[in-house]
ZAZARO-935730 format. One record per residue (C-alpha): residue number from 1; residue in three letters; x, y, z. Coordinates in pm, whole numbers, plus 32768, in hexadecimal, padded with zeros to 4 digits. Each point is the difference from the previous one (the first is absolute). Layout:
<miza pator="NUM" nudo="ala" u="X" v="Y" w="Z"/>
...
***
This chain:
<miza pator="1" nudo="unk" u="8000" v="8000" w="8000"/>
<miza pator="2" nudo="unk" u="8072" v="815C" w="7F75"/>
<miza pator="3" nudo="unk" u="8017" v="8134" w="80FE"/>
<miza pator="4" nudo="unk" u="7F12" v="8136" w="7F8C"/>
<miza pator="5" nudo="unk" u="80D4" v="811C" w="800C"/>
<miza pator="6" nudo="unk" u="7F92" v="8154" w="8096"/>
<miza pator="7" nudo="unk" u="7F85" v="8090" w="7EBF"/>
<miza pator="8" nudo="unk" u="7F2D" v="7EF4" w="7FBF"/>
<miza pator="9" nudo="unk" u="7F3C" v="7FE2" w="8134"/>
<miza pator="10" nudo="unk" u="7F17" v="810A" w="8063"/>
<miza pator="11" nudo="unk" u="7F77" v="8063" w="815D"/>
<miza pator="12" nudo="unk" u="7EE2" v="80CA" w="8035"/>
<miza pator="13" nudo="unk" u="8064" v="8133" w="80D9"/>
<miza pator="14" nudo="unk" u="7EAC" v="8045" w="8099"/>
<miza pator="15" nudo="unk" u="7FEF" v="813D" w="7F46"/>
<miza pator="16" nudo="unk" u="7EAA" v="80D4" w="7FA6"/>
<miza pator="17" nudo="unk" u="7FA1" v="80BD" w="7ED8"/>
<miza pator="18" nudo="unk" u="8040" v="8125" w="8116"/>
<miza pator="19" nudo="unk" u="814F" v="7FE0" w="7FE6"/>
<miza pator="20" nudo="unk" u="800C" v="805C" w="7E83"/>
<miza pator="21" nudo="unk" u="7F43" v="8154" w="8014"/>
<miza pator="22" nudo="unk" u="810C" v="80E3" w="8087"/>
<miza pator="23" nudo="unk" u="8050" v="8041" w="7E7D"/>
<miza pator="24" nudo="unk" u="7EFB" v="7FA4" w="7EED"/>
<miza pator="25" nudo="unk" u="8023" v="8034" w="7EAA"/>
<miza pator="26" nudo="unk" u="7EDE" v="804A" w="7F2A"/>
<miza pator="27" nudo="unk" u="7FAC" v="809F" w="7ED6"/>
<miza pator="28" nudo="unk" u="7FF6" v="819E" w="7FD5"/>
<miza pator="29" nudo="unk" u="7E8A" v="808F" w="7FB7"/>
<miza pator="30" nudo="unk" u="80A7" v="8109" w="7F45"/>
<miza pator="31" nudo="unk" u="80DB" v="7F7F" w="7F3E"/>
<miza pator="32" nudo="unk" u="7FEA" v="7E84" w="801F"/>
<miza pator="33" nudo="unk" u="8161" v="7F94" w="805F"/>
<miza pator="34" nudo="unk" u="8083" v="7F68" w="8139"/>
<miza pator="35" nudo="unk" u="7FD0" v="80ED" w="812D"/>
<miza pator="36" nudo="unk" u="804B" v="7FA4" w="8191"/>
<miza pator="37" nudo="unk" u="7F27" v="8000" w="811B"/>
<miza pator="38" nudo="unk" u="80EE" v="803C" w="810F"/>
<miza pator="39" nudo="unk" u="7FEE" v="809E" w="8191"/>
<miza pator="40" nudo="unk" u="7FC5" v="813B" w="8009"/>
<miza pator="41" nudo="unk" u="813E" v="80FE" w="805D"/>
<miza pator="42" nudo="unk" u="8017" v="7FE0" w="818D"/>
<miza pator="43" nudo="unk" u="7F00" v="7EA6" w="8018"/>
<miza pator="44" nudo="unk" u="80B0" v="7EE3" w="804B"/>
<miza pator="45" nudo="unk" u="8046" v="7EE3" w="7F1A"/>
<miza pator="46" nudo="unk" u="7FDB" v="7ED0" w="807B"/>
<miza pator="47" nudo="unk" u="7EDD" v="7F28" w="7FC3"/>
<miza pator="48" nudo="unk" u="7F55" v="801B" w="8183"/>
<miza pator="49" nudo="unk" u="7FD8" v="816E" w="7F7B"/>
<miza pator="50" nudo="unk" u="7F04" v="7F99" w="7EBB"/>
<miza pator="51" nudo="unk" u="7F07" v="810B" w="8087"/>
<miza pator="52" nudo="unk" u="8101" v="810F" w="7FE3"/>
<miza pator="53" nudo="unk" u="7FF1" v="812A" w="7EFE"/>
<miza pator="54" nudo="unk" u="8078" v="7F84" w="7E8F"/>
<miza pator="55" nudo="unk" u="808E" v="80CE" w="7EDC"/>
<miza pator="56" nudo="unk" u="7FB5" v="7FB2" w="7EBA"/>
<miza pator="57" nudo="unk" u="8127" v="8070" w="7F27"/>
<miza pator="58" nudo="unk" u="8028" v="7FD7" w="7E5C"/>
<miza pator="59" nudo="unk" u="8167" v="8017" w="7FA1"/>
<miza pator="60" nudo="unk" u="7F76" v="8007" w="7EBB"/>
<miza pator="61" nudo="unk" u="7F04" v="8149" w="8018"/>
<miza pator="62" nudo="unk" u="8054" v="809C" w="8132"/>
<miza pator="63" nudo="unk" u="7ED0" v="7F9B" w="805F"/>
<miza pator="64" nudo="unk" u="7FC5" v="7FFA" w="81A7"/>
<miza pator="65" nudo="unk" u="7ED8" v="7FD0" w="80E4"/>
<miza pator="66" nudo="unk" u="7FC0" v="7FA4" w="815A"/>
<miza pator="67" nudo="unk" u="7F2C" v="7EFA" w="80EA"/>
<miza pator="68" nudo="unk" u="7FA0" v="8014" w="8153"/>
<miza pator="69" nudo="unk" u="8069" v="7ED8" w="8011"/>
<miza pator="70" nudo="unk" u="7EC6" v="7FC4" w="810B"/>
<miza pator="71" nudo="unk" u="7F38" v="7F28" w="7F30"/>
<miza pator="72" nudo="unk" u="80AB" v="7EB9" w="7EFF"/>
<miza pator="73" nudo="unk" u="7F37" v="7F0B" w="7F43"/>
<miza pator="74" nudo="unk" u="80D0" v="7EBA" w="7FB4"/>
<miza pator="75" nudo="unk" u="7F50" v="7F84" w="7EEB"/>
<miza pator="76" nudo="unk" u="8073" v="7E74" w="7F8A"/>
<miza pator="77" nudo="unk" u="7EDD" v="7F8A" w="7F39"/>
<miza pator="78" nudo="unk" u="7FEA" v="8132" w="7F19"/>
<miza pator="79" nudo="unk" u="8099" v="8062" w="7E9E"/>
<miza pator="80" nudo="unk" u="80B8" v="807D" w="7FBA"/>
<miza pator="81" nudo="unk" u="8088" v="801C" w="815B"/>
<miza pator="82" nudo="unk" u="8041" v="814A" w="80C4"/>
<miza pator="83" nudo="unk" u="80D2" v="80A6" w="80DD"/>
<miza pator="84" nudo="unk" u="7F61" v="801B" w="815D"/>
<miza pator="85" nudo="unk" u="801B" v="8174" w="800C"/>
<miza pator="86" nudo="unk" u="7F9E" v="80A4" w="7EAE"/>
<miza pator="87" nudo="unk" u="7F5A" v="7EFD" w="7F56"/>
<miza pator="88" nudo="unk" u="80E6" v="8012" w="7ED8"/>
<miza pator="89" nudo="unk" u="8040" v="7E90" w="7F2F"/>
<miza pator="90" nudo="unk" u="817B" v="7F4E" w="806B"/>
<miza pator="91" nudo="unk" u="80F8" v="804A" w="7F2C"/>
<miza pator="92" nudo="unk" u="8064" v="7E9A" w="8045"/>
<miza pator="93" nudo="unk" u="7EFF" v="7F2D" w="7F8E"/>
<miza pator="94" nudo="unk" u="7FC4" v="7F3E" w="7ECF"/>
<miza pator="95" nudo="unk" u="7ECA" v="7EFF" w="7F7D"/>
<miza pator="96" nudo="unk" u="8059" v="7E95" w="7FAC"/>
<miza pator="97" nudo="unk" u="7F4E" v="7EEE" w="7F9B"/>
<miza pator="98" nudo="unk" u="7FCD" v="7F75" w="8170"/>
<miza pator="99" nudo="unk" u="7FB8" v="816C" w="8065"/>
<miza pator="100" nudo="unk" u="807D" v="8146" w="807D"/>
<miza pator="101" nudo="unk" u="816E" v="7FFC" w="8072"/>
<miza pator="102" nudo="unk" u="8040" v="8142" w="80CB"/>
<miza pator="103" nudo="unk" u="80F6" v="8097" w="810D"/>
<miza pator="104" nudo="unk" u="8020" v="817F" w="80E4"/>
<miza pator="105" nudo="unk" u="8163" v="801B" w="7F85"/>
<miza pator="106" nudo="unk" u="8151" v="7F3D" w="7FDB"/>
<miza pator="107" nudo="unk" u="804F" v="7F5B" w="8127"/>
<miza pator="108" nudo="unk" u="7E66" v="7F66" w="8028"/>
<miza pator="109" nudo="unk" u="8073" v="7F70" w="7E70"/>
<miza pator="110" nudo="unk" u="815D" v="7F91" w="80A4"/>
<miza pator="111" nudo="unk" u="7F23" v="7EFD" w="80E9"/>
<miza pator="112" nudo="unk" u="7F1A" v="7FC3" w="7F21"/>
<miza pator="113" nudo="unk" u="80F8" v="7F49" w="7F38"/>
<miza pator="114" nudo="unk" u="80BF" v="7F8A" w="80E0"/>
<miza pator="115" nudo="unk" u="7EE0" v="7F16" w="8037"/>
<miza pator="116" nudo="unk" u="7F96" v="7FC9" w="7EBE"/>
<miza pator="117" nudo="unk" u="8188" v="7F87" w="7F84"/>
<miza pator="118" nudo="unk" u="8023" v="7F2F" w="8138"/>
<miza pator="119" nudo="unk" u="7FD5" v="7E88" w="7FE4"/>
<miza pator="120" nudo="unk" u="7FB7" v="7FE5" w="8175"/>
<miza pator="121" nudo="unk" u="7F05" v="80C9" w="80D3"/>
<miza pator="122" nudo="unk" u="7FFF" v="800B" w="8147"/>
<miza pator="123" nudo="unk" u="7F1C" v="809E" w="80EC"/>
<miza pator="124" nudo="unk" u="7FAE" v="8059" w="8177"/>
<miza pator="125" nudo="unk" u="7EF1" v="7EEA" w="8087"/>
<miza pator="126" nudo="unk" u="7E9B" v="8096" w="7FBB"/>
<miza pator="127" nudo="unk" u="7FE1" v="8006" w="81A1"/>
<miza pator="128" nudo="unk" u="80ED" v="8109" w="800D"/>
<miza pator="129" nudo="unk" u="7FB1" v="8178" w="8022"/>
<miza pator="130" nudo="unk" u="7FB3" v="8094" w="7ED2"/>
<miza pator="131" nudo="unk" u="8051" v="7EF2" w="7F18"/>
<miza pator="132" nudo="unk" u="7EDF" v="800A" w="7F40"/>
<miza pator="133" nudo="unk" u="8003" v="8169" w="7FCC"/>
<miza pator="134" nudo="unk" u="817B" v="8013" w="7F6D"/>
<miza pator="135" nudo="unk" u="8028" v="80A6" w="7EBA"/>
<miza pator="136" nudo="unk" u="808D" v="7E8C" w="7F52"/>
<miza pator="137" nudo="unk" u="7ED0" v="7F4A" w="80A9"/>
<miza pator="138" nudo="unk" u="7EFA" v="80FC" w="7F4E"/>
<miza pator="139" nudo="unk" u="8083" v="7FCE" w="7ED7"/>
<miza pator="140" nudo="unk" u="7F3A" v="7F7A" w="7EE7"/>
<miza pator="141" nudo="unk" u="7FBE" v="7E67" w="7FAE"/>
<miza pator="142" nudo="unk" u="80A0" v="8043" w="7EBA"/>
<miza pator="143" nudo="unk" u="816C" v="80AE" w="8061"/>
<miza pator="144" nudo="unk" u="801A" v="7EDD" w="811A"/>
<miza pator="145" nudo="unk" u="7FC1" v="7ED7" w="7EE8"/>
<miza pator="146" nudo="unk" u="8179" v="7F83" w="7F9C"/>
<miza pator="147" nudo="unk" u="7F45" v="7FDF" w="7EA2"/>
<miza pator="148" nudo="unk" u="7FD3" v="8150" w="7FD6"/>
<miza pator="149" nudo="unk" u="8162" v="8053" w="8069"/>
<miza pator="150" nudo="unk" u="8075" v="806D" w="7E8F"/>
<miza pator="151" nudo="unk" u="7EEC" v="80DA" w="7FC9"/>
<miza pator="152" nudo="unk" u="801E" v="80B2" w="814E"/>
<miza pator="153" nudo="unk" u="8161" v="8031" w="7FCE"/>
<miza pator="154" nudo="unk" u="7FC8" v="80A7" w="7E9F"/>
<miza pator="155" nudo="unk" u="7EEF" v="80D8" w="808C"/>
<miza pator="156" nudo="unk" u="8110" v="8056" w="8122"/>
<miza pator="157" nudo="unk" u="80F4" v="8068" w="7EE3"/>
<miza pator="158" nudo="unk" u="7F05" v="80CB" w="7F56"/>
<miza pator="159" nudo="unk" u="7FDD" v="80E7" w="812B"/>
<miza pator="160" nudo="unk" u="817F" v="7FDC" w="8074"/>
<miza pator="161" nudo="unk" u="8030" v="808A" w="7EA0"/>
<miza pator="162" nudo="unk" u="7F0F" v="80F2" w="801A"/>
<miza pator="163" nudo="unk" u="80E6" v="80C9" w="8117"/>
<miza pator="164" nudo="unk" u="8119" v="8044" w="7EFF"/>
<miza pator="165" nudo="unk" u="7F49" v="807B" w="7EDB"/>
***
């Protein structure tokens, strides 16, 4: 029997969607390129402060506008999907033929396929805290099926590719 080495074992870090709206990128109203979501100046960044105030900023445009922060709607179900503050469609998501494939910025696409591209999957025990509710155990039939692990993986290169251009 063959050791798995690091890079092809996955665990699941216990991590919410939460922790992947301190920077969203989603798509300008004005002029339709990739804008950010991001703290306000002087709110804190982390992701125990998602109530904060939020900037919307278009390096594109110039464009700028601000949220309360006071009030988010996490939407999942939805598309295309928005951000939880403006409402505005991901910049990171794309439709396949399973379904929609869709992340808040780089690092939620960095997990994402980290999963995906790993042969084995390993997760906390469902009788843990909050193991149902981690980002990797919400995520959709299709991304989880080994089957479907090409597709995902395009769809994942799509958007990765999406960042440069």
């Amino acid at each position: 029997m063959t050791a798995l080495s690091p890079s092809s074992r996955f665990r699941d870090p216990q991590l919410s969607v939460r922790a992947f709206v301190g920077t969203v990128l989603v798509r300008c109203p004005r002029c339709a390129e990739a804008a950010r979501v991001v703290p306000a100046a002087g709110a804190p960044g982390d992701a125990a402060s998602m109530f904060a105030e939020r900037s919307l900023v278009c390096r594109g445009c110039g464009l700028a506008r601000r949220h309360p922060g006071e009030r988010l709607v996490l939407r999942f179900g939805a598309e295309p999907v928005t951000d939880p503050y403006f409402g505005l469609p991901l910049w990171l998501q794309t439709e396949t033929r399973h379904g929609l494939l869709w992340a808040y910025n780089p690092e939620h696409l960095t997990l994402i396929r980290q999963f995906v591209e790993a042969p084995l999957r390993e997760h906390a025990p469902w009788h843990e805290p909050g193991a149902r509710m981690s980002l990797i155990a919400r995520l959709p039939a299709w991304i989880k099926r080994a089957k479907n692990r090409t597709e995902a993986l395009r769809g994942i290169d799509r958007l990765r590719a999406s960042l440069t251009g």
